[in-house]
PAZA-226632 format. One line per field, with one value per residue (C-alpha): residue number from 0; residue in one letter; y, z, x. Coordinates in steps of 0.02 Angstrom, whole numbers. Each point is the difference from the previous one (the first is absolute). Layout:
i = (NUM	...)
aa = (A	...)
c2 = (Y	...)
c3 = (Z	...)
c1 = (X	...)
END
This chain:
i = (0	1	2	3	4	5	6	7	8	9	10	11	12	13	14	15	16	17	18	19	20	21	22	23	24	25	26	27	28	29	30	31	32	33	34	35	36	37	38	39	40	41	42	43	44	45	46	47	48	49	50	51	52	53	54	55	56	57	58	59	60	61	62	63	64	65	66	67	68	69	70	71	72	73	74	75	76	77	78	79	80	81	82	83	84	85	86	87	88	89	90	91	92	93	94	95	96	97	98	99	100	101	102	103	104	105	106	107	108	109	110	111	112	113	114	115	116	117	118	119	120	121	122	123	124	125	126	127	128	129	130	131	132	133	134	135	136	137	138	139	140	141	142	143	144	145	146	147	148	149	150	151	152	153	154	155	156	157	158	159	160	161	162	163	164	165	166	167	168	169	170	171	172	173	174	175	176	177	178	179	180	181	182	183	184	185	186	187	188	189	190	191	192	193	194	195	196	197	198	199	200	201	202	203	204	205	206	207	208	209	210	211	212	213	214	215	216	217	218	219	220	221	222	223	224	225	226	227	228	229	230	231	232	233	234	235	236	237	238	239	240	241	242	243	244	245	246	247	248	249	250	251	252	253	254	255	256	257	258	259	260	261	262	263	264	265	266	267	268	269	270	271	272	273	274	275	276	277	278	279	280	281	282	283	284	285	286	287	288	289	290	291	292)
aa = (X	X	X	X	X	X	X	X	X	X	X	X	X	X	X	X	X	X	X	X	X	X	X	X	X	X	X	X	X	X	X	X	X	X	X	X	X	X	X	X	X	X	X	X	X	X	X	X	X	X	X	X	X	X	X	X	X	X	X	X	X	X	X	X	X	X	X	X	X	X	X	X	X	X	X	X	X	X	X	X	X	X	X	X	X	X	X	X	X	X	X	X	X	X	X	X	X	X	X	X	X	X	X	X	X	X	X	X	X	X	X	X	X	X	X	X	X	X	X	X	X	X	X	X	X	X	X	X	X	X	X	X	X	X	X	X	X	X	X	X	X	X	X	X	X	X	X	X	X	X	X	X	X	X	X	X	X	X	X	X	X	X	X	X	X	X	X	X	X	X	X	X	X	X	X	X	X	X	X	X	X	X	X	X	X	X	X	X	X	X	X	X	X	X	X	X	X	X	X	X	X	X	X	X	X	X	X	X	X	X	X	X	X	X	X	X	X	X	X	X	X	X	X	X	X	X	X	X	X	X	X	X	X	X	X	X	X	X	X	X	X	X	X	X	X	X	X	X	X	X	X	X	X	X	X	X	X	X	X	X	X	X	X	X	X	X	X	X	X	X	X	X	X	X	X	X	X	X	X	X	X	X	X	X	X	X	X	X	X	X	X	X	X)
c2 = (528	-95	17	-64	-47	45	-12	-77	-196	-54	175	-103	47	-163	-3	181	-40	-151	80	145	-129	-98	164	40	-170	-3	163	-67	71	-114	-14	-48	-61	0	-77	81	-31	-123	-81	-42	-20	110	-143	-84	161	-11	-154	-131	-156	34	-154	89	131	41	-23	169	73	6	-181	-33	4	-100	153	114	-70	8	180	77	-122	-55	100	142	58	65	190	21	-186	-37	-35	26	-173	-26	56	-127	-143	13	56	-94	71	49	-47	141	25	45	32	123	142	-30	12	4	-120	-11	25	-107	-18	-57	-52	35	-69	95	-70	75	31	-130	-132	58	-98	-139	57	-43	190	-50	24	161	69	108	-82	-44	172	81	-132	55	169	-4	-125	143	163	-100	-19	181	80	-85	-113	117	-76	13	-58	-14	-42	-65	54	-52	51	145	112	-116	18	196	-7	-83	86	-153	84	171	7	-50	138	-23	-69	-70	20	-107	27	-84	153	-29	99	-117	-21	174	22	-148	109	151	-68	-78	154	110	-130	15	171	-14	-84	91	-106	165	-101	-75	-54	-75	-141	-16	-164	-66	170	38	146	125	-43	145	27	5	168	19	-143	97	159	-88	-86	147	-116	45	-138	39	-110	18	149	-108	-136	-147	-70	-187	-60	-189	-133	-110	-135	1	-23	-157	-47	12	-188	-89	72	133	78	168	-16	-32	66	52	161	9	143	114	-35	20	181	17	-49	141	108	-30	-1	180	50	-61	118	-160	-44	-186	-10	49	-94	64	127	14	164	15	75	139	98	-112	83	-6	76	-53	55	-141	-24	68	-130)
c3 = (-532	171	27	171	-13	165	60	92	-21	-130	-92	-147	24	-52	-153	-46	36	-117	-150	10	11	-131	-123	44	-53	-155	-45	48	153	144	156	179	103	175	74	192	41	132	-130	-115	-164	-138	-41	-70	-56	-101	-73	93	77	201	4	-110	106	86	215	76	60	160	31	-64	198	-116	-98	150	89	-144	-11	148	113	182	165	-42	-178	-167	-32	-177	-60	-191	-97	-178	-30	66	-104	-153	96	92	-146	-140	-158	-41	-176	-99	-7	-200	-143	-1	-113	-174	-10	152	114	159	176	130	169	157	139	171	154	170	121	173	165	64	-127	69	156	-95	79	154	78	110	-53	-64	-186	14	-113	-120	-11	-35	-110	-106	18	-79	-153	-35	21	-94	-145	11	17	-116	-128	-167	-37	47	158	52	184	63	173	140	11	125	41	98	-146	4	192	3	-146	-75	-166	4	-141	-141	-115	-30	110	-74	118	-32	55	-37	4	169	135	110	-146	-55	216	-4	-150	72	126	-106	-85	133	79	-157	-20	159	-60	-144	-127	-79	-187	24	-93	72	-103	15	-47	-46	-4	-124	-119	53	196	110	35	187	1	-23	105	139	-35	21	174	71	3	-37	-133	5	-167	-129	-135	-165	-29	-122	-25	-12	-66	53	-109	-84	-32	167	91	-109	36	173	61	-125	-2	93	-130	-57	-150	-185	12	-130	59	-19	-115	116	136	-105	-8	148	67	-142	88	172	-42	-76	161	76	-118	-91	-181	48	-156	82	93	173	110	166	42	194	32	-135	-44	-150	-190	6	96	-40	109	105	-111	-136	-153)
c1 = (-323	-47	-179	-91	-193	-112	-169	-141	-15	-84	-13	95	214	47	-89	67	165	16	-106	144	137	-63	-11	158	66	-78	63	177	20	83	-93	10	-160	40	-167	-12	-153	-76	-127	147	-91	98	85	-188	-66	149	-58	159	-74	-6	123	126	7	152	-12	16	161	-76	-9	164	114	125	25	-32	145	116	-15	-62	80	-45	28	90	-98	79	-110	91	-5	42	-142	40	-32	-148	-140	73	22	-174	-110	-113	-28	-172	-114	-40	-185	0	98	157	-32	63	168	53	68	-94	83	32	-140	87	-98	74	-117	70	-125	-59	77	-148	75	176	-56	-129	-147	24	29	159	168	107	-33	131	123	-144	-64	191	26	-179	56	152	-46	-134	119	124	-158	-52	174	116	-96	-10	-161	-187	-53	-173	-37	-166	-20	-105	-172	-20	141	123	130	-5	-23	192	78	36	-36	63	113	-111	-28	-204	-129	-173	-137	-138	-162	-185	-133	-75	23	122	131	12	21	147	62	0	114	105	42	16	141	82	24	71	124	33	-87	-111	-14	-159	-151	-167	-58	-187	-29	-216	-19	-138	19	-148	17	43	204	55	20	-167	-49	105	-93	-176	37	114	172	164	86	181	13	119	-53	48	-125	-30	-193	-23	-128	-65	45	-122	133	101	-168	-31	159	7	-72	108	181	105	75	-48	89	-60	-175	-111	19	181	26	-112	132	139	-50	-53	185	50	-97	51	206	-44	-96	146	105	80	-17	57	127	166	104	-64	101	35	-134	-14	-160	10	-164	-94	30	-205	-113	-157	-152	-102	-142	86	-55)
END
């Protein structure tokens, strides 16, 4: 299953996306990080040193040229290759579940159009930006294993259709009113492209405070969010971990997020024990009802 993770900055993607790859993994489950997103931090929320982290794709013109070539550009370049060469493997965060031998967690940093051209805003990011595209269609359309993609914050990604063909988006959303907006959006562009298998993860949300729906209702707005949702409740031990590491892995509270990754693969309408198939955008097994418990 290829799963992209959306939302405002800061709403807490990043961390999402690397407690579900790490549950995955130590469920045995092989799985592909593909870090898109301007901060660039899965790699240390997966617990990897930030100097063992691979230099993004982006920034590699060496690589660029190779495949995309210079002047006249290759569309269709061959990237099978690619995501192996250019990755790091990623610790687990915990034990594997007895018995079983725990996947594999590839890390896969693809960089930003901006880094295409080193900051410095001149230059073409053409070939960059095919080459980025490719790597992650290659990911999401012929790698037989799970895929989770950390977007940008905002709606840039969806804007582009750089992610259409992943079969579940994750939109995650603080409870204040200018995430669940950015979230709103976010959805919206992906239905538009097809993507209707969708679940808004509302992350520090506390148990008894009122849904968006609600919220919505109260202020007259209309919340085009997704109508699965996940509650997340703040965490104790990530908060005390915040000013000394940036992984989000291995807290005290690491059986609570264990099921709450159960819980968002069902919303998701996967048990996350099968070798994951290719789905396209079909309607989720579940239906659960936002707010539903």
């Amino acid at each position: 299953m290829k799963i992209a993770f959306a939302g405002k900055g800061g709403a807490g993607k990043t961390s999402i996306t690397a407690w579900l790859a790490d549950h995955l993994a130590r469920r045995g489950e092989n799985v592909w990080l593909v870090d898109a997103d301007t901060a660039l931090s899965l790699g240390q929320a997966c617990g990897l040193d930030p100097a063992a982290l691979p230099a993004p794709l982006a920034e590699r013109e060496d690589i660029i040229r190779q495949h995309i070539g210079q002047g006249y550009m290759s569309l269709n370049p061959d990237v099978s290759g690619l995501p192996d060469t250019l990755s790091v493997d990623a610790p687990l965060g915990g034990p594997a579940l007895p018995g079983v031998s725990p996947g594999r967690k590839r890390l896969l940093v693809m960089g930003t159009i901006a880094g295409a051209t080193n900051g410095q805003g001149g230059g073409c990011a053409c070939a960059a930006n095919a080459l980025l595209k490719a790597v992650l269609a290659h990911l999401i359309l012929e790698r037989r294993e799970w895929v989770l993609v950390d977007l940008e914050a905002g709606v840039e990604h969806l804007g582009r259709g750089t992610v259409a063909d992943v079969d579940a988006l994750v939109v995650v959303s603080e409870p204040s009113l200018r995430a669940l907006s950015t979230a709103g959006e976010v959805s919206r562009l992906a239905r538009g492209l097809g993507l209707s298998r969708q679940v808004l993860a509302l992350n520090r949300c506390e148990p008894d405070l009122a849904l968006p729906t609600q919220l919505a209702a109260q202020l007259n707005l209309q919340m085009d969010l997704p109508e699965r949702m996940l509650r997340i409740p703040a965490l104790a031990g990530l908060k005390a971990r915040q000013l000394e590491s940036g992984s989000v892995l291995g807290l005290p509270e690491d059986d609570a997020i264990g099921a709450l990754c159960d819980e968002l693969l069902e919303r998701l309408g996967s048990s996350g024990t099968k070798a994951p198939e290719p789905c396209r955008n079909m309607t989720a097994s579940v239906s659960v009802a936002l707010g539903a418990p």
